[in-house]
N, C-alpha and C positions, 0 to 999 in steps of 0.2 A: 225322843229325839226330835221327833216332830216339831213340841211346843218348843225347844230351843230355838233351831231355825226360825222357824214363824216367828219369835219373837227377836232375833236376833236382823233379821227384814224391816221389822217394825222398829227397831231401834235407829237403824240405818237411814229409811225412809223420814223417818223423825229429824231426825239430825240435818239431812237435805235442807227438809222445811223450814226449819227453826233457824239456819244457819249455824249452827253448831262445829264444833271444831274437829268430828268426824264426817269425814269420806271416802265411802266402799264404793268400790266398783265389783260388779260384776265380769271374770273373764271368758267368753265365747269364742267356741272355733267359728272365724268367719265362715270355713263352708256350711257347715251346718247348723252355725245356731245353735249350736247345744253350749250348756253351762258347764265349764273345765275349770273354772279356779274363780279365785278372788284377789283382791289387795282393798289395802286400806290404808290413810293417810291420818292421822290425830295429829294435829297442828295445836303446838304448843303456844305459851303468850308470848315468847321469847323472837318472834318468826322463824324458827326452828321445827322441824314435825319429825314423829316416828312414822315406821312403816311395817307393813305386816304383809304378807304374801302366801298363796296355796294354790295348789293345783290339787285336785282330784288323782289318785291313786294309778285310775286307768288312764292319764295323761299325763304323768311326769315325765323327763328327758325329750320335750317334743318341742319345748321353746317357749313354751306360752307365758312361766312367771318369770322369764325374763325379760321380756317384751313388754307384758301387765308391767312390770318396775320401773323400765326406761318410759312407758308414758305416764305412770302415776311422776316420777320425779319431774316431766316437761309439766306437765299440771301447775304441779307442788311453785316451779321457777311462776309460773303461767300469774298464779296469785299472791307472788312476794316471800314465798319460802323461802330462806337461804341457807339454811342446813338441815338435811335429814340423816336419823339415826336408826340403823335395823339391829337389833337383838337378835345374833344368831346363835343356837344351842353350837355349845362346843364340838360335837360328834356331828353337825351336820353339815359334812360338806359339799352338799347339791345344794344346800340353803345358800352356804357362805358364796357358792359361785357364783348362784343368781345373783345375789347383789354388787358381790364384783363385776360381772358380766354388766351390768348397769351404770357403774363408776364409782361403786363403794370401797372404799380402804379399812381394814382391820385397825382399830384403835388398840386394844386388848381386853382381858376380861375380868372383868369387874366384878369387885366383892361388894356387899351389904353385912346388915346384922347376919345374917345366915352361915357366912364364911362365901370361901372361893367355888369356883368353879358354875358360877352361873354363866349367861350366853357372851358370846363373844360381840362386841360392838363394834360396828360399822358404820362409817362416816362418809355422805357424801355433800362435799361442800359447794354449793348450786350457783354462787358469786363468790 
């Protein structure tokens, strides 16, 4: 698990640099500095981006990947985004409020080759 991480850092850090069309954030409790969650932004060609969001286990229902969301999306406006899209699994509804809670709307859910019942899409339209 380690080397995922590690590499999953360096992926990140990479991307910084390079300018790449990923951006993680790191989310921390301001009081203490400790590491509670992440987000991340992958900005499409389109000026449209996905979004991905997590908290740590020992800090869900505290606020924090709603918060991480409503500033990844001011970012996201910040450098010309104008529509983000979050993939929420259908059974998760702390996922789907975070993003509502940030000013996502339910689109529906979307099939591929695979059939139905993949994550439900959310749309927040930033202009």
């Amino acid at each position: 698990m380690e080397t995922t991480v590690r590499a999953a850092f360096q992926r990140w850090a990479a991307e910084w640099q390079s300018g790449g069309p990923t951006r993680a954030f790191a989310v921390r409790d301001a009081a203490t500095r400790s590491l509670v969650g992440g987000c991340e932004l992958r900005i499409q060609a389109d000026d449209t981006g996905h979004v991905s969001y997590w908290t740590g286990a020992r800090n869900r229902k505290e606020g924090y990947a709603a918060h991480a969301l409503s500033l990844l999306c001011r970012y996201a406006v910040s450098i010309g985004i104008i529509r983000l899209e979050a993939h929420v699994a259908t059974d998760s509804g702390a996922s789907r409020r975070v993003a509502e809670h940030a000013g996502f709307t339910a689109q529906d859910v979307y099939t591929d080759e695979s059939g139905p019942a993949l994550p439900l899409q959310l749309i927040h339209k930033l202009v």
